[in-house]
N, C-alpha and C positions, 0 to 999 in steps of 0.2 A: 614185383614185391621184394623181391633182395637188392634190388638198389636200393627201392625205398630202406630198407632196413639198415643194409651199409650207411647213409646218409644220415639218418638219426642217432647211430653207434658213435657217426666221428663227430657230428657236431655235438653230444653229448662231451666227449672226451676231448675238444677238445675247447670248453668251457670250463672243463673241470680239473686238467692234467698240465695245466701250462708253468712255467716260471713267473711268480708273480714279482716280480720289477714293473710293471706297467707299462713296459717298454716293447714296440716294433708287436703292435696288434695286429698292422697288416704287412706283409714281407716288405722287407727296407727295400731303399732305392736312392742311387747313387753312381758316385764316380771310384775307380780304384785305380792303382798306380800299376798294380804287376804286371799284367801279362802285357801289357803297350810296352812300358819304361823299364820292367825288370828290374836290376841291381845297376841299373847307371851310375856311376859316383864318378864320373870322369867331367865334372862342371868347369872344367880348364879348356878341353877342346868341345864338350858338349851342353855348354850353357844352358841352353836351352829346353835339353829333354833329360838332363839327372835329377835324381832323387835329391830334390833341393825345397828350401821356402819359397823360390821363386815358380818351381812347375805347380806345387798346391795351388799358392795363390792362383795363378793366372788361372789355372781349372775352376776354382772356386768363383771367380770372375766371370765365368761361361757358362757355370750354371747357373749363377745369379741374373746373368744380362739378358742371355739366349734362350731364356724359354723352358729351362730345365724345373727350373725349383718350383715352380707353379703346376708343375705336373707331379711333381712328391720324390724327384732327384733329389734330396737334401745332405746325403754324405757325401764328405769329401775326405778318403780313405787311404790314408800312409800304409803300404806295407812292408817290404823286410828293409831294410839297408838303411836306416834314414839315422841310426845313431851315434854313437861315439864309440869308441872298443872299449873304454874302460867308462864305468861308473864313475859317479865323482865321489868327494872325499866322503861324504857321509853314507856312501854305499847306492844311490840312485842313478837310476838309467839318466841319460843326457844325451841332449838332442847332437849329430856333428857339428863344434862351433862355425868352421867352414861353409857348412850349405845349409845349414841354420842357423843363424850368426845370432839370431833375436831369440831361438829357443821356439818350445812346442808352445809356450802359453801365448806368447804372444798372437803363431798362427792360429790358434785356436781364436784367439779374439776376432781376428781378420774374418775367418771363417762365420763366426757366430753376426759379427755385425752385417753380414749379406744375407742373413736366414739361414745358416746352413750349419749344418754338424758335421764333426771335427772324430774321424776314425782312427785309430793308432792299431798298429801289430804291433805283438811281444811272441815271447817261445816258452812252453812249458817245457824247459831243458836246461841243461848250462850253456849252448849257443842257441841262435835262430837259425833258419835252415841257411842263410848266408854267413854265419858263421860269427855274428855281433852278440853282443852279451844279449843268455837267456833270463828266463823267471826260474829259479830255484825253488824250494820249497822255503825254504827259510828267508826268500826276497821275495814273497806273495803280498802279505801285506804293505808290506813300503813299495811295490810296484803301483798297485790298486790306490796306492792315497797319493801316492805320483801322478798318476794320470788324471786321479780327480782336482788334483790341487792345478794342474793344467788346463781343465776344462774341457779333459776329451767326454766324446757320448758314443764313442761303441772303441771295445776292443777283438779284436779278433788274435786268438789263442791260438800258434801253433802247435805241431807236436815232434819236431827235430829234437836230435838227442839227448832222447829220454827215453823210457820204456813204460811196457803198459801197466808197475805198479806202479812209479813214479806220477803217471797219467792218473791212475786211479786216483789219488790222493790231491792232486796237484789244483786237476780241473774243480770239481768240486768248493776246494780252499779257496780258489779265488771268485768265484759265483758269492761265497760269502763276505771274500775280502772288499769286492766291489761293490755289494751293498751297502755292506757295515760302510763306506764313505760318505751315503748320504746325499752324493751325486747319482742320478738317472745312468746308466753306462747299460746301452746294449751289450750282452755279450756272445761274440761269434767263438764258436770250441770247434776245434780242429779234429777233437778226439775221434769220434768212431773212424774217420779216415786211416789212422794208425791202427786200429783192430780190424780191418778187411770192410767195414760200414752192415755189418749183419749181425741177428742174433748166433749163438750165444753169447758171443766178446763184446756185442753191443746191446745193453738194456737201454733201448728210447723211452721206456714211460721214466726213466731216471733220469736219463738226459733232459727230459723236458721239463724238469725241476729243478735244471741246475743254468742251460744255456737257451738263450733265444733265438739262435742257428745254430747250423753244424754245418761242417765240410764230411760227406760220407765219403766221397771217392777221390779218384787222380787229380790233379790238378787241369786244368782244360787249355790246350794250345791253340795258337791261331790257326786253325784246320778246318774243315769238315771234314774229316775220318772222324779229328778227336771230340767235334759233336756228337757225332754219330756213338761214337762208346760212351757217353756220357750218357749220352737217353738212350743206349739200350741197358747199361745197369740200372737204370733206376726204375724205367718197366719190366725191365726184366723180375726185378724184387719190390715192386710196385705194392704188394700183398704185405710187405712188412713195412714200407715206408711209409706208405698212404695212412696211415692210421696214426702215424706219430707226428705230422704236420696240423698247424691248426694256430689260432693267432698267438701271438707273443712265443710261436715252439715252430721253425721252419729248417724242411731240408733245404738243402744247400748245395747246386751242380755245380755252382762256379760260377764268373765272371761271363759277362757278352760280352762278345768279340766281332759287335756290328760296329764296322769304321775302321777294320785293321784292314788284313793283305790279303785276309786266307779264305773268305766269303764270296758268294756271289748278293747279291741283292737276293733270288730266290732265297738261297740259304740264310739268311740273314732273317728273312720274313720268319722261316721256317726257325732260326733257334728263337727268337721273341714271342711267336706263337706256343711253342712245345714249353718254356720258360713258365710260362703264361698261366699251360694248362697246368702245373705242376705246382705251382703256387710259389714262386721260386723268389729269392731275394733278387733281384735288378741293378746290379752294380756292373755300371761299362766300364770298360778297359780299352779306352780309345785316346784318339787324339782331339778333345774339344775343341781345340784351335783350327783345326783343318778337315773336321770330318765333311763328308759328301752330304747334300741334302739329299739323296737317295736314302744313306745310313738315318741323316738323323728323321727324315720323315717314321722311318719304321720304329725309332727309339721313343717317339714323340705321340704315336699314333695312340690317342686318348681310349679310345674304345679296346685295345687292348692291355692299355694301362687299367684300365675301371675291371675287366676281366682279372688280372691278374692282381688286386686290389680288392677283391670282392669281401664285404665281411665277415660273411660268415669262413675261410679260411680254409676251406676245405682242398687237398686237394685232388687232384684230378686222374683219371687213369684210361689206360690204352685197354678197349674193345675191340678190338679186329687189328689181327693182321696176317695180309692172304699174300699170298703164293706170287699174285702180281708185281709185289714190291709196295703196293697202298697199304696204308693203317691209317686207324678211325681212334679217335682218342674225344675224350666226353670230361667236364669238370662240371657237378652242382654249384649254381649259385644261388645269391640270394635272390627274393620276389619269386621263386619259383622256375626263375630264369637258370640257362645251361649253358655253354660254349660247346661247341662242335669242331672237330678240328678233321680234317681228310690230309694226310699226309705221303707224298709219294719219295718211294726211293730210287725210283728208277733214273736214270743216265742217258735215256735214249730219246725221249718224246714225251708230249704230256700225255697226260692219263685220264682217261672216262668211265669213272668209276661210279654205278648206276646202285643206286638204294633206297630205301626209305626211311623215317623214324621210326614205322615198327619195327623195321627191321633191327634198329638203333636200342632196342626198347623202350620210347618214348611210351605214355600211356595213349589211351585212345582222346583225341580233342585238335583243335586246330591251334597251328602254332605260325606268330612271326617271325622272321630269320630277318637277320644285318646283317651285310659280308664285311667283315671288318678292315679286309685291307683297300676294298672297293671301294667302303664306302656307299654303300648303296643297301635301300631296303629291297628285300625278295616278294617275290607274290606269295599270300598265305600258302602254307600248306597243311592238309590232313596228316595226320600218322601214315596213314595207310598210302596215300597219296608215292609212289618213284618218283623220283627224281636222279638227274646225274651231273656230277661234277667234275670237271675239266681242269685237274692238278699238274702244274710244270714239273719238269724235272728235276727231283733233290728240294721242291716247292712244298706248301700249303696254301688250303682253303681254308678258313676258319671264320662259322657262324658264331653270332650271337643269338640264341633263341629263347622266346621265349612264348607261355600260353597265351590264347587269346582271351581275355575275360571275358563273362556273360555283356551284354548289353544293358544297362542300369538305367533305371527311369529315374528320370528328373521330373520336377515337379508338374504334375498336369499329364494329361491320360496322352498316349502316343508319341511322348518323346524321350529318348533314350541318349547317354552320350558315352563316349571312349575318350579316357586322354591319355595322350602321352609327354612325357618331359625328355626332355635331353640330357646329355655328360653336365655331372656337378664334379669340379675341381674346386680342392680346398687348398690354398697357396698355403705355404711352407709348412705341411704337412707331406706325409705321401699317402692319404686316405683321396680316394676319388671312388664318388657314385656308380653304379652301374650305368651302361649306358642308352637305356631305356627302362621309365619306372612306370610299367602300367597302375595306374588308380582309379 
């Protein structure tokens, strides 16, 4: 009974609490430049991987060709370094003429004519965190009708040097600035990151009237440790975040870092899943050109995409976690359906971690399960029914489940039928189906 209740409270709120732009109903998905390419600006000896119009493009190229954008990849995300040091004469940010020689409008075109949308970063400060001109208060507006006059569709707001009254005033200003232009502009806010990402320096039911993501914590390195802190703050304060997610209003851990240095393929499984269950924006920070099909299998893996895509928005939260090093983490979706996720921390060997759904608190009724990296459907099972599951090391298990319907008669006495459908992907969008619709 208190899930069910939790469950009605957030999808209450979060139909009725969100930023109405009509933008980024189900968490965005996409490409980003930072944590891969960083502040590259050295396109003399590094042609190829600086923050230039030739790395967008050719990214924008990969998502278009390779399979991305049909699965709901559709941004393609400049962030800090990409500009000029001085504004030009009438006071507007300007792209570097050197590594953007044609200017942001024009990428934006390139971008837009593959299906795809055009992300730009700015700074609520006098710099960016690298140190390029910020957004002032008094350059809010001429920023916001900059970027619209270019043809961007999401900005992501940092919060380098500034403070948090400055923030107070700043972020807000341009939530309106960016309307008032009449262009659709996601907007990503950096802010609760720079107030510690908790109450009482961070009110979310405000935020969620102002921005359509947020960055709450650190920034995420090529690691597993720095996954590992990432998802334990966010379970850890899962109680104050969970309720402020919901469509067009998402937290925000950071960047996947499937395809870089610092992953195993378990690991990689394991942050796409936990991503997943948390309802988390999907921007890679890889190398399109060269990633492993091992990487992109898991980036690409539809049945996790449709979980993490789900529309009612809800997200997800961690149920168990024991002394073993295993935790069991549960997200509501829609049709009735849930994601199950078994996560092991351990280092040494996999893990046979023996439960049930009642133990899960599923209610009482028979339910089907997908294993979504397998692939494969499971044998029903009861609530009550044990089961155990076989987690690698620093790995996940993650089901897809859902109840079994009654059996329904169809016309004429003795015959009954069950159907099921498969993943519906919607191309240049990033809405996808769940991926089993019982009817």
């Amino acid at each position: 009974m208190q899930r069910l209740a939790v469950f009605f409270v957030l999808a209450f709120c979060t139909a009725a609490c969100a930023l109405e732009n009509g933008q980024m109903r189900t968490p965005p998905m996409g490409w980003l430049a930072w944590e891969r390419f960083r502040c590259d600006t050295d396109c003399l000896m590094d042609p190829d991987n600086c923050i230039s119009e030739h790395l967008f493009m050719e990214m924008a190229d990969r998502l278009s060709e390779d399979g991305w954008r049909e699965l709901g990849y559709v941004y393609i995300n400049i962030d800090d370094c990409w500009s000029s040091m001085q504004r030009d004469s009438q006071g507007r940010l300007q792209a570097d003429p050197k590594r953007f020689p044609r200017g942001i409008a024009h990428l934006a075109q390139y971008v837009h004519d593959r299906g795809l949308k055009l992300g730009i970063y700015g700074d609520m400060g006098t710099h960016t965190c690298g140190g390029y001109p910020g957004t002032t208060l008094d350059k809010i507006q001429t920023d916001a009708q900059t970027f619209a006059d270019w043809g961007v569709d999401m900005l992501k707001l940092d919060g380098c040097y500034s403070n948090s009254s400055y923030q107070e005033q700043g972020y807000p200003m341009m939530s309106k600035a960016l309307n008032a232009t009449g262009r659709p502009i996601g907007y990503s806010c950096s802010w609760p990151a720079y107030q510690g990402g908790l109450p009482p320096k961070v009110n979310y039911t405000l935020l969620a009237q102002i921005c359509n993501l947020w960055r709450n914590y650190a920034d995420i390195q090529d690691s597993w440790d720095s996954v590992l802190n990432v998802v334990d703050w966010f379970f850890d304060n899962q109680d104050v975040l969970q309720p402020a997610a919901g469509p067009g209003q998402w937290n925000d851990p950071d960047m996947l870092i499937i395809g870089d240095f610092g992953l195993s393929l378990d690991q990689s499984r394991a942050q796409m899943a936990l991503w997943a269950i948390m309802a988390a924006p999907l921007f890679m920070s890889n190398d399109l050109r060269t990633i492993s099909s091992g990487a992109r299998a898991i980036l690409q893996n539809k049945l996790i995409i449709a979980i993490n895509q789900d529309r009612l928005g809800i997200q997800g939260r961690r149920l168990i976690k024991e002394k073993s090093g295993m935790e069991v983490f549960w997200r509501p979706l829609d049709k009735g359906a849930s994601a199950l996720l078994f996560f092991s921390r351990r280092s040494d060997m996999p893990h046979r971690y023996k439960t049930s759904l009642k133990e899960l608190s599923y209610k009482t009724g028979v339910y089907e399960a997908y294993d979504v990296f397998s692939e494969r459907l499971l044998p029903q099972l009861k609530d009550s029914t044990e089961f155990v599951v076989s987690v690698n090391p620093s790995g996940v298990v993650m089901w897809y489940i859902y109840p079994v319907v009654e059996w329904k008669k169809e016309a004429g006495p003795g015959r009954f039928s069950k159907k099921l459908i498969g993943p519906k992907s919607h191309p240049h969008t990033n809405e996808v189906d769940a991926p089993f619709l019982l009817l």
